[in-house]
C-alpha positions in Angstrom: 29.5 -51.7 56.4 29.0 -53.0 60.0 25.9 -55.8 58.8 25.1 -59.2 59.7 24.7 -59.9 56.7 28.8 -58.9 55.7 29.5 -62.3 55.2 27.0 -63.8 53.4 26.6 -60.9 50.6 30.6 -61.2 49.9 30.4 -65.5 50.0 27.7 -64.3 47.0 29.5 -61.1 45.6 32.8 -60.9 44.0 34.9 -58.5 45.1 34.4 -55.6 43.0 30.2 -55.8 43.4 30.6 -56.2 47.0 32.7 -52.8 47.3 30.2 -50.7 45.0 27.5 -51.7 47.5 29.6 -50.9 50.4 31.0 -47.7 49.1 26.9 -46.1 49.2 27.6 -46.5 53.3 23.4 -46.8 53.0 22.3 -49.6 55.9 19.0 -49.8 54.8 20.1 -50.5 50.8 22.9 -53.1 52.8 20.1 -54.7 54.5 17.3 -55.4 51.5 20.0 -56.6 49.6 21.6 -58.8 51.9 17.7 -60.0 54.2 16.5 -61.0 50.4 20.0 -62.5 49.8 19.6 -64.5 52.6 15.9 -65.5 52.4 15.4 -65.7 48.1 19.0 -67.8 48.1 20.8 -66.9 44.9 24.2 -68.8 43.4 25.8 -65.5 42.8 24.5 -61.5 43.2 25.9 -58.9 40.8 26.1 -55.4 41.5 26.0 -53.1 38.7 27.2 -48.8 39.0 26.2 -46.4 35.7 29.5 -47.6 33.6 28.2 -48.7 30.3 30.5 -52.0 30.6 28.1 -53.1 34.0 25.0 -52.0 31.2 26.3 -54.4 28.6 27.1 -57.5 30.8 23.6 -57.4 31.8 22.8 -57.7 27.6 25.5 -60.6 27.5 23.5 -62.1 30.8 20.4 -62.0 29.6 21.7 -63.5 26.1 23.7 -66.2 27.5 21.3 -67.6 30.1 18.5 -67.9 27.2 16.0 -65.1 28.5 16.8 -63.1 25.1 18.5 -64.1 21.6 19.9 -62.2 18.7 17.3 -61.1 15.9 19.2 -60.2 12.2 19.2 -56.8 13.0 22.5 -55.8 15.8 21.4 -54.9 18.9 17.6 -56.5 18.0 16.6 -59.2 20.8 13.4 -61.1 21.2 12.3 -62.5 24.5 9.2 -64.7 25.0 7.1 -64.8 28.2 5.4 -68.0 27.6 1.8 -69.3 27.1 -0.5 -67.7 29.6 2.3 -65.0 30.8 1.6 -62.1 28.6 -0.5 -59.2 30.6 -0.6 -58.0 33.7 -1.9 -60.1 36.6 -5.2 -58.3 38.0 -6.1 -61.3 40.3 -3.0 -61.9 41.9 -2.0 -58.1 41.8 -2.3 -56.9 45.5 -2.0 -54.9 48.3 -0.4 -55.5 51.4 -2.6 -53.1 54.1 -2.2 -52.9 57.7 -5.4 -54.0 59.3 -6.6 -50.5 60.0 -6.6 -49.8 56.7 -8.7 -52.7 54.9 -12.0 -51.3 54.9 -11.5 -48.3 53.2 -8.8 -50.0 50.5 -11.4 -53.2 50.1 -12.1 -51.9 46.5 -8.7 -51.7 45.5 -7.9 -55.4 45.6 -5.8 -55.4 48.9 -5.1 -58.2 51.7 -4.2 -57.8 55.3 -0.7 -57.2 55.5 0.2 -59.9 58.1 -1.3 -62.8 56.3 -0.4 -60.9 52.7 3.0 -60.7 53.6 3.5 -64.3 55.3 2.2 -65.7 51.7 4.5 -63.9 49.6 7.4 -64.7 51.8 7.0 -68.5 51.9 7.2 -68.5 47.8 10.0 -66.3 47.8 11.9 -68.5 50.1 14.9 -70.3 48.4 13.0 -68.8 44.7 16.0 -67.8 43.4 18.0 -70.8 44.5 21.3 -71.7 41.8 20.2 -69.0 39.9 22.3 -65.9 39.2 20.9 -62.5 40.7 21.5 -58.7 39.7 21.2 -55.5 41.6 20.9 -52.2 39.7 20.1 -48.5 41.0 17.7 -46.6 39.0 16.2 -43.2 39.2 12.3 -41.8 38.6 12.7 -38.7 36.8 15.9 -36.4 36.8 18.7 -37.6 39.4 19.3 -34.7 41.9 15.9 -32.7 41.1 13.1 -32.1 43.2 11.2 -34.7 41.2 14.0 -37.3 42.2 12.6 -41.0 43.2 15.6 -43.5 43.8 15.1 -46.9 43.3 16.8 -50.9 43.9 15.6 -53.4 41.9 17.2 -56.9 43.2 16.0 -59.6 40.2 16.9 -63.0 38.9 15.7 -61.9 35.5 18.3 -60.6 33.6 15.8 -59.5 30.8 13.8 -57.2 33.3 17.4 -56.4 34.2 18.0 -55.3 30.8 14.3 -53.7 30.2 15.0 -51.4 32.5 18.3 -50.3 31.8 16.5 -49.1 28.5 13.1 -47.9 30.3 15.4 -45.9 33.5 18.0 -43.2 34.2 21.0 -44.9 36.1 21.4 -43.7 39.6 24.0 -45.6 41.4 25.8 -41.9 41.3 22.7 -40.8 42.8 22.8 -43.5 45.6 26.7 -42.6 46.3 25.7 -38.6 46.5 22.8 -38.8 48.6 23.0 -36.7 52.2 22.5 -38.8 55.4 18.9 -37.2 56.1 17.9 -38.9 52.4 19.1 -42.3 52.7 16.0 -44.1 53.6 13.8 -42.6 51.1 14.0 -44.9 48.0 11.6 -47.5 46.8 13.0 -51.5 46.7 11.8 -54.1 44.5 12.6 -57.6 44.9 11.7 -60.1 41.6 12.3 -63.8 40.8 11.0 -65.3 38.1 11.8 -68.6 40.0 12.3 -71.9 37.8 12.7 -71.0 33.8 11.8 -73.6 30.9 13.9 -74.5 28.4 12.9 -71.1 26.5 13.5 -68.9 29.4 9.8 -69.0 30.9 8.3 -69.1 34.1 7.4 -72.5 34.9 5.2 -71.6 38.3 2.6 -69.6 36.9 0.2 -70.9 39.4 2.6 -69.4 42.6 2.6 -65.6 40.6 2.1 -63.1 42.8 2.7 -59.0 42.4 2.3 -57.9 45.9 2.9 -54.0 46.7 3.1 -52.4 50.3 2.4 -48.7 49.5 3.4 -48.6 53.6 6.9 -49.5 53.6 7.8 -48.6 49.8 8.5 -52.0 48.3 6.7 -54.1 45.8 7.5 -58.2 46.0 7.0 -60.2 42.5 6.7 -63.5 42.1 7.1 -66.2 39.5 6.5 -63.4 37.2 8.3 -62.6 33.5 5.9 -60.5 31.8 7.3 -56.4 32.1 3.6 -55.3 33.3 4.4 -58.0 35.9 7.9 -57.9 36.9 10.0 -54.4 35.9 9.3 -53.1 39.3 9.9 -49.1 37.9 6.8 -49.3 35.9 3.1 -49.8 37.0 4.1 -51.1 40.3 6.4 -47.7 41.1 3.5 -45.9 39.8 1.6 -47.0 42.6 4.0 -46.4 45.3 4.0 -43.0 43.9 0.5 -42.3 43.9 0.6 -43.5 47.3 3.5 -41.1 47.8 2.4 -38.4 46.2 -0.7 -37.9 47.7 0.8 -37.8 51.6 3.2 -35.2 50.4 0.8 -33.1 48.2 2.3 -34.1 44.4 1.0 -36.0 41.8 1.8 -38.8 40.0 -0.7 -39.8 36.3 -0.7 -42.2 33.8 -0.1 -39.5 31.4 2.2 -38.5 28.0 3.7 -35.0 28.3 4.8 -33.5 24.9 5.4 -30.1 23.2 2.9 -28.5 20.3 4.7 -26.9 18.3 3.5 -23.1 16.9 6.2 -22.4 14.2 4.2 -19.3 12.9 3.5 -17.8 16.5 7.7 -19.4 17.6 6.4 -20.9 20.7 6.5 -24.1 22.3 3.4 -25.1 24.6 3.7 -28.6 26.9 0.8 -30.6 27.5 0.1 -33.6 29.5 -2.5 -36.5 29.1 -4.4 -38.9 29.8 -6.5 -42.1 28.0 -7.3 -45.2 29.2 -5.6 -48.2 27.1 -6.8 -48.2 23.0 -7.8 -44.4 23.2 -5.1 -42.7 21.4 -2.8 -41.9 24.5 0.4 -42.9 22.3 -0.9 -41.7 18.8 -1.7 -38.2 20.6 2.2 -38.5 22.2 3.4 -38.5 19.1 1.6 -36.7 16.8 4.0 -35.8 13.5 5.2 -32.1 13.7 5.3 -32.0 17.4 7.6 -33.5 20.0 7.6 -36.1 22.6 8.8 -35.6 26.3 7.4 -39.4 27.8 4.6 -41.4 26.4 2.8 -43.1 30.2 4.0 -41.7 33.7 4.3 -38.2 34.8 5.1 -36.3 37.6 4.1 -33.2 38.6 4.9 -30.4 40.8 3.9 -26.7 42.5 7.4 -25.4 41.7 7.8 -21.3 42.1 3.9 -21.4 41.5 4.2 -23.3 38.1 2.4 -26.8 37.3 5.4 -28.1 36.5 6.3 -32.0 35.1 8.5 -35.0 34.0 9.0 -37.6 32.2 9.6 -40.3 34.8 10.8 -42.9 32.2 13.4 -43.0 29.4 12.4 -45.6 26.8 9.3 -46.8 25.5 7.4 -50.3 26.5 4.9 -50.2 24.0 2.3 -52.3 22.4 3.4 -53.2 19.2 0.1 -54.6 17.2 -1.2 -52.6 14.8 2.3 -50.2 14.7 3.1 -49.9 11.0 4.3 -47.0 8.4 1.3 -45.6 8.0 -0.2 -44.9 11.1 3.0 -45.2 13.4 5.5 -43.9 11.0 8.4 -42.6 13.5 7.8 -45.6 15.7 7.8 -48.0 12.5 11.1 -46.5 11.3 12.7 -47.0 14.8 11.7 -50.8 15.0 13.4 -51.9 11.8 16.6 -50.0 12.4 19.8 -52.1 14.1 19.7 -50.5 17.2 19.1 -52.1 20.9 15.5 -52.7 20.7 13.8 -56.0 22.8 11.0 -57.3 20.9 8.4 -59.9 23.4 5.7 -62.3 22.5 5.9 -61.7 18.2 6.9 -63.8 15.6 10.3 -64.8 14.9 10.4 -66.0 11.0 13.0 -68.6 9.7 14.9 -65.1 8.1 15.6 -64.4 11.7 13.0 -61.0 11.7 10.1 -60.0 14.4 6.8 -60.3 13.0 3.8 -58.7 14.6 0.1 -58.4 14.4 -0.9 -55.2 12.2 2.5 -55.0 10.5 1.5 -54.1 6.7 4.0 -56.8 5.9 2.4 -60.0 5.1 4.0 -62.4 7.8 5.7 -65.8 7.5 3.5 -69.2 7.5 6.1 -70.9 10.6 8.9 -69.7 13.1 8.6 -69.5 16.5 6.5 -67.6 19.1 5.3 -66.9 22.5 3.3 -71.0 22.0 7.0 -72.2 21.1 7.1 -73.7 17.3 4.9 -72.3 15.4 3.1 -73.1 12.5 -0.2 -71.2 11.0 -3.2 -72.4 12.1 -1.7 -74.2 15.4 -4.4 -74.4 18.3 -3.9 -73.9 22.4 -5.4 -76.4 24.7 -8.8 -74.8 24.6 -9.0 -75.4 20.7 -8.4 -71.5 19.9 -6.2 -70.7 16.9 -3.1 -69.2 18.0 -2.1 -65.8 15.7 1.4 -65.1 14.4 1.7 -63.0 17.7 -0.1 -61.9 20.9 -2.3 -58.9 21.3 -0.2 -57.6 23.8 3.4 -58.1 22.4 5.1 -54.9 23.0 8.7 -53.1 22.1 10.7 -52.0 24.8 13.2 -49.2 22.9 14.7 -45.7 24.2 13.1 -42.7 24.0 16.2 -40.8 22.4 16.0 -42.5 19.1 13.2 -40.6 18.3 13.5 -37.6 15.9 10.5 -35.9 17.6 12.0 -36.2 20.9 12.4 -33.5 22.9 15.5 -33.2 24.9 15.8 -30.1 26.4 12.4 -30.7 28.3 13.3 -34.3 28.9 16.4 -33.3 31.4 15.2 -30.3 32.4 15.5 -30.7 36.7 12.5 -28.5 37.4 10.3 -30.1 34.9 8.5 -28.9 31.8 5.6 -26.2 32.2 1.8 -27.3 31.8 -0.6 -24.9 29.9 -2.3 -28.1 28.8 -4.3 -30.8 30.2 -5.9 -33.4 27.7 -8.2 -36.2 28.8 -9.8 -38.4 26.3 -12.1 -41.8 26.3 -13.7 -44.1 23.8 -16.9 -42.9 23.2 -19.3 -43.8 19.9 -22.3 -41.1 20.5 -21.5 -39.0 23.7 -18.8 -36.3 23.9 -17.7 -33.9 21.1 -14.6 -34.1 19.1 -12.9 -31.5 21.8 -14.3 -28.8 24.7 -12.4 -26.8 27.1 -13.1 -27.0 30.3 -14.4 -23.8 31.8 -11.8 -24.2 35.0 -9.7 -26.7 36.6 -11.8 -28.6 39.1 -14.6 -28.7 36.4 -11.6 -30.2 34.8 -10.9 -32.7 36.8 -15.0 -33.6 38.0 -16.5 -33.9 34.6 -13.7 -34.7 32.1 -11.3 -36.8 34.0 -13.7 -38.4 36.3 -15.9 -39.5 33.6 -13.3 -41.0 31.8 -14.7 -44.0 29.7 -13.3 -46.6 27.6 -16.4 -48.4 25.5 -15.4 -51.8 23.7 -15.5 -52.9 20.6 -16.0 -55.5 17.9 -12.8 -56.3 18.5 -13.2 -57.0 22.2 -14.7 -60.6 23.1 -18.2 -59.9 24.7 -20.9 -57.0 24.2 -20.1 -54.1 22.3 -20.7 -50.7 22.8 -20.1 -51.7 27.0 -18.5 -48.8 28.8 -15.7 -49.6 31.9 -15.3 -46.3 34.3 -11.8 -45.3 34.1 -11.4 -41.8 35.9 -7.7 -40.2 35.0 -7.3 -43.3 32.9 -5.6 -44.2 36.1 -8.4 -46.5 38.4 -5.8 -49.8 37.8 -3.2 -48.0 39.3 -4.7 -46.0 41.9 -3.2 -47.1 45.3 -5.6 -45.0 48.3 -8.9 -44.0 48.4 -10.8 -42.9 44.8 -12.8 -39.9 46.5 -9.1 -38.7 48.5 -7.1 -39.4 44.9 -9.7 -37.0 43.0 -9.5 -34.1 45.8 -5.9 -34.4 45.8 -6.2 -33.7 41.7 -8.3 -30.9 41.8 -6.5 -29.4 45.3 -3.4 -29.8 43.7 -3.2 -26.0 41.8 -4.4 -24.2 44.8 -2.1 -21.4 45.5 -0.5 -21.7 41.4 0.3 -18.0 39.5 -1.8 -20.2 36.7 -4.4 -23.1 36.2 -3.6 -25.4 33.4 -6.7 -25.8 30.9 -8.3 -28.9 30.5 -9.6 -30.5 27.8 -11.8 -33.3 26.8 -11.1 -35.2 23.3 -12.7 -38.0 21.6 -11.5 -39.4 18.7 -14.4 -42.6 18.3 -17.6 -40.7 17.7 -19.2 -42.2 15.1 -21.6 -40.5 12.4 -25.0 -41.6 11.3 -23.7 -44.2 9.0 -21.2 -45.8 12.2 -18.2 -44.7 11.2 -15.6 -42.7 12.5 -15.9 -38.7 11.9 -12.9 -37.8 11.5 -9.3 -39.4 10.0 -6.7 -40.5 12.8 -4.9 -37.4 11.8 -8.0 -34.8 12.9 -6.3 -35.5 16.6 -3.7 -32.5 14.8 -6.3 -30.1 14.7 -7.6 -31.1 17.6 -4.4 -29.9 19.9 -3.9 -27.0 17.8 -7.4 -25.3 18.5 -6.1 -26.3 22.1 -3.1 -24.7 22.1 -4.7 -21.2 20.7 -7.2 -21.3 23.0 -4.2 -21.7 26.0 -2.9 -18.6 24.4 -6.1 -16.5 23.5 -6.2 -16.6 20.3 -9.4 -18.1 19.7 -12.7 -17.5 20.6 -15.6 -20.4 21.7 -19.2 -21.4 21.5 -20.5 -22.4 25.6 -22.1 -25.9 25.9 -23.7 -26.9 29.5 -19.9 -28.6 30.5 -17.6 -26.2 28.8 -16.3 -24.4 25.0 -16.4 -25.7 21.8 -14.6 -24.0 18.8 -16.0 -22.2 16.3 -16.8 -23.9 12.6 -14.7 -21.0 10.6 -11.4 -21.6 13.0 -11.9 -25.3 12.6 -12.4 -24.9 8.7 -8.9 -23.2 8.5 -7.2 -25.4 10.8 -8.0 -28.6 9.0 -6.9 -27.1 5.9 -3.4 -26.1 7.0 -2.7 -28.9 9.3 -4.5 -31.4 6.8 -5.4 -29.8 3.5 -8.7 -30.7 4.2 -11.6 -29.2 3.7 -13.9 -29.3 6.6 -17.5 -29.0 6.2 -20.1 -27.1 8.3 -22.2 -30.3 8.0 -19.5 -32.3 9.8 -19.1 -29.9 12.2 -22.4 -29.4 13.3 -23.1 -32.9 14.3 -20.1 -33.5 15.8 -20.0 -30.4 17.8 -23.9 -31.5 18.9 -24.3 -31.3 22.8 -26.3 -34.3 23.4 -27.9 -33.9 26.7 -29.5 -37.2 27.1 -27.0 -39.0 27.0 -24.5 -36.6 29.1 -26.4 -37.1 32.4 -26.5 -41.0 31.5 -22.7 -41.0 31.7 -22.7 -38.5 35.0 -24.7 -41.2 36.2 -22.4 -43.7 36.1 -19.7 -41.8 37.2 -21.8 -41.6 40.6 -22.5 -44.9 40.3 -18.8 -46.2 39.9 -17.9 -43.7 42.4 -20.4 -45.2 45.0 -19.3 -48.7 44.6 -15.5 -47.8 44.4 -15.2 -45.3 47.8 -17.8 -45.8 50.2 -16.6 -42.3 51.8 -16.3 -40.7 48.9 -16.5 -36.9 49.4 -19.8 -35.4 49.0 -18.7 -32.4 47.3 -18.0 -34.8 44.3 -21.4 -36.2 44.0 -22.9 -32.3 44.3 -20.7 -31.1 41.5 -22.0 -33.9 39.4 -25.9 -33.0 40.6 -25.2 -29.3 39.5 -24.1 -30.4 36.0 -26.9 -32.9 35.8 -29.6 -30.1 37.2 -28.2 -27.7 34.6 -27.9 -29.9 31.4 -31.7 -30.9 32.2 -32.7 -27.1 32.0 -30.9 -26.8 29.1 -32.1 -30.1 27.9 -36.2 -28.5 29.0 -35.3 -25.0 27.3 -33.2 -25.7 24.1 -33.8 -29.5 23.3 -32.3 -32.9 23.8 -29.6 -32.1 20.7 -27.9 -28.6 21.1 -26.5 -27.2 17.7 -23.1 -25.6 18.4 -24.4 -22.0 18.9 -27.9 -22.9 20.4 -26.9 -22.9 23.9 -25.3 -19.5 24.4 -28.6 -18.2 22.3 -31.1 -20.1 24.4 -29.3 -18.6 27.7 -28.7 -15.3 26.0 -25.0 -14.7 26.2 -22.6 -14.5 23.8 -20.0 -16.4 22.0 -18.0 -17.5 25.6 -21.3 -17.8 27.4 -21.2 -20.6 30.4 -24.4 -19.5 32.1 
């Protein structure tokens, strides 16, 4: 490769990394590698290919320089991030925008690219200095598809070097067979986690920066150890692909896609979907009896006229508290079995185990944590009793070791196809337990745009507050709100066949303030779904969409549940509650307002039609509509959407 930078990358290479990244004859892959070489200052760079002997010297890396360490289970490790470097970074998450483009990304937490750029750069100079650097080749979604994203991440972690050889498909083979005309399209991330502690942490906390230039494909991070903060194929490819996806008329969601399963009927029907964090987005991905094609990031595509997706990841980072046997009971199995599994931010007990909040298994009084040494009752600096774990200590595992997972749709190359569409909030006392949307832009306006996630007791502050979260996607969302929610609903134009869309809610709450249904009524839930994708059921019309009918619902909780269902149950549950319906359009407008100055006016009059005809409804059949009421009040029948 004919490079100024030939000589530096092989004074830093041995010989046999410096040849696998001259043998992908790609300049601009030569040049990141070799410009951030130059400018980040490692001791050594390593070069990994696909060959599982590259894929275990990263483990023996990431062992031997302290960033992981053997649990008692083989192939367990347990890495901590450190005090204060567990979650994801909001405030010094940005991004980089040419000046032209400030005003209409001000909302999204962005900074002129010149000055952005100039600050990022000056704490990545010399930031990786006598440390040991690694440079892998990954791929988003299938290698050689349509779907195809190829990716270099260039780190100084070899944990987030090891995450993602668990999270991501290889693709140094996809690097080496790419045609001349594809060789600049890739994504680049460049990571240091700069100067380590004695436990592997990031000392420079206060120089973190995530900063992500949507323009040019590549994200920077900084001083950063936590995943959410540093594996570059995550959240911050996410937004490089929302960016991507919405120039070239794609999409990309923060969304499951997984197969219900209709043994009587011998089909197989995919959905996808979406729920803001603590809404039931993993719970609903793997629901027993079905199967699991990815659990966070999809991409879709028109292909032959079909809504078509993938999984873009391969493993699993998920939040561990609160996974146990009962309610997590494929998950639970997988995490004590001696299989390559990185635990971060739980317990580790004197017996050598991982201990985490919510287990079921009464944890150990001392061992040592994301504080260091730990002992019960030890306090942080601001006097607050540190727990046995944090909140947001999470598993990083591989999707294959899952029973339920389903592999044929997983490496399919043109994707799995959508029937269904699932969007569900946190919501006490608004939406019903599930409603179909009567099309797919009504889809999109008033279930996924009014996407709500309402907190808890368990949340510091007010309960019962609700934060806007339209697609369950507003912290990723990387152009324009208004442009992102026209390219959703413009996205099926021209398609044989519209997905449905559905709303669920599994937090209503009864008159007594608890939940309606079990965990497990989220079973019945898809089911009714997936008959009514294939016409086998017939609805009730509310003022935003169909609601099921009490004798289906009676039989499906019984087979699915041996439950018996009541028609008391049902009939508040299935309540339209007008009232309180235009209160939450409200907001939407509101949030929209505030979030895209230039947000499309069609948007705001699809939300004043809904508003205008719940209030009619509201005038001619009551505030609270029994399931039936509305179709009688307007005349129709059973389907009725007047």
């Amino acid at each position: 490769m004919d490079s100024k930078f030939n000589e530096l990358l092989k004074s830093k290479m041995s010989g046999a990394s410096y040849e696998k990244l001259a043998a992908l004859e790609n300049e601009k892959v030569f040049d990141f590698i070799g410009s951030f070489a130059e400018h980040c200052n490692p001791a050594t760079i390593y070069v990994c290919d696909d060959s599982h002997e590259d894929n275990e010297y990263v483990k023996t890396m990431a062992l031997e320089k302290g960033e992981e360490s053997k649990l008692a289970q083989d192939g367990q490790t347990i890495h901590w991030d450190g005090y204060g470097d567990q979650a994801r970074d909001k405030v010094n998450t940005k991004y980089l925008v040419y000046k032209e483009n400030l005003e209409k990304m001000k909302s999204l937490n962005s900074v002129a690219y010149k000055e952005g750029h100039a600050e990022i750069m000056g704490i990545a100079k010399n930031n990786m200095e006598g440390k040991d650097a690694v440079v892998k080749f990954f791929c988003e979604g299938p290698a050689f598809s349509e779907f195809s994203i190829p990716c270099v991440q260039f780190t100084d972690s070899w944990y987030v070097a090891h995450s993602e050889s668990i999270l991501y498909r290889p693709a140094y083979a996809h690097f080496l067979g790419m045609k001349d005309e594809e060789k600049d399209d890739f994504f680049r991330f460049i990571h240091s986690a700069g100067e380590l502690d004695e436990r592997g942490c990031v000392v420079n906390l206060d120089k973190r920066r995530i900063y992500m230039d949507t323009q040019n494909n590549i994200v920077y991070s900084m001083n950063a150890q936590y995943a959410g903060n540093s594996v570059g194929l995550k959240k911050h490819s996410m937004r490089l692909a929302i960016n991507k996806s919405g120039q070239e008329g794609w999409l990309c969601e923060h969304m499951f896609v997984m197969a219900c399963l209709n043994e009587e009927a011998d089909r197989k029907t995919y959905f996808a979907g979406a729920y803001p964090s603590a809404c039931g987005k993993t719970s609903t991905a793997m629901i027993p009896g079905e199967q699991i094609v990815g659990d966070d990031i999809a991409y879709f595509r028109n292909i032959d006229g079909e809504f078509r997706a993938v999984n873009v990841e391969q493993g699993i980072f998920g939040i561990i508290k609160d996974v146990n046997k009962e309610d997590d009971p494929v998950i639970f199995e997988n995490l004590n079995k001696p299989q390559e599994l990185i635990f971060s931010n739980v317990l580790r007990g004197k017996d050598n185990t991982p201990y985490w909040l919510g287990q079921g298994i009464e944890a150990p009084k001392e061992g040592d944590n994301h504080s260091g040494a730990w002992t019960e009752g030890k306090k942080d600096a601001k006097g607050n009793v540190i727990g046995i774990a944090h909140g947001n200590a999470r598993y990083t595992m591989r999707l294959d070791y899952l029973e339920n997972f389903d592999k044929e749709g997983f490496d399919a190359k043109q994707g799995v196809k959508v029937d269904g569409v699932l969007y569900g909030g946190r919501d006490s006392n608004t939406t019903v337990p599930v409603e179909e949307s009567p099309s797919w832009e009504d889809g999109i306006l008033l279930k996924a745009c009014t996407l709500e996630s309402e907190t808890t007791s368990a949340t510091l502050g007010a309960e019962g507050v609700r934060t806007p979260s339209p697609m369950a996607n507003m912290d990723f969302v990387s152009y324009p709100l208004g442009e992102y929610t026209m390219n959703n609903i413009k996205f099926v134009d021209g398609m044989k066949e519209e997905p449905k869309v559905f709303s669920t809610n599994y937090f209503l709450l009864n008159e007594k303030g608890k939940f309606c249904t079990s965990k497990l009524a989220k079973k019945v839930w898809l089911h009714w779904a997936e008959g009514r994708v294939h016409g086998e059921y017939d609805a009730l019309a509310t003022p935003t969409g169909k609601i099921p009918l009490y004798e289906d619902l009676k039989i499906l909780f019984k087979k699915y549940l041996d439950e018996n269902y009541s028609l008391e149950d049902y009939t508040y549950q299935f309540t339209f509650r007008c009232t309180k319906w235009i209160e939450k359009l409200e907001r939407s407008k509101a949030f929209y307002a505030k979030m895209d100055a230039d947000c499309p006016q069609v948007i705001y009059e699809k939300w004043d039609a809904a508003i205008a005809k719940i209030s009619a409804a509201k005038e001619k059949c009551g505030d609270l509509i029994l399931p039936g009421a509305y179709s009688e009040c307007c005349g129709g029948g059973k389907g009725c959407c007047c």
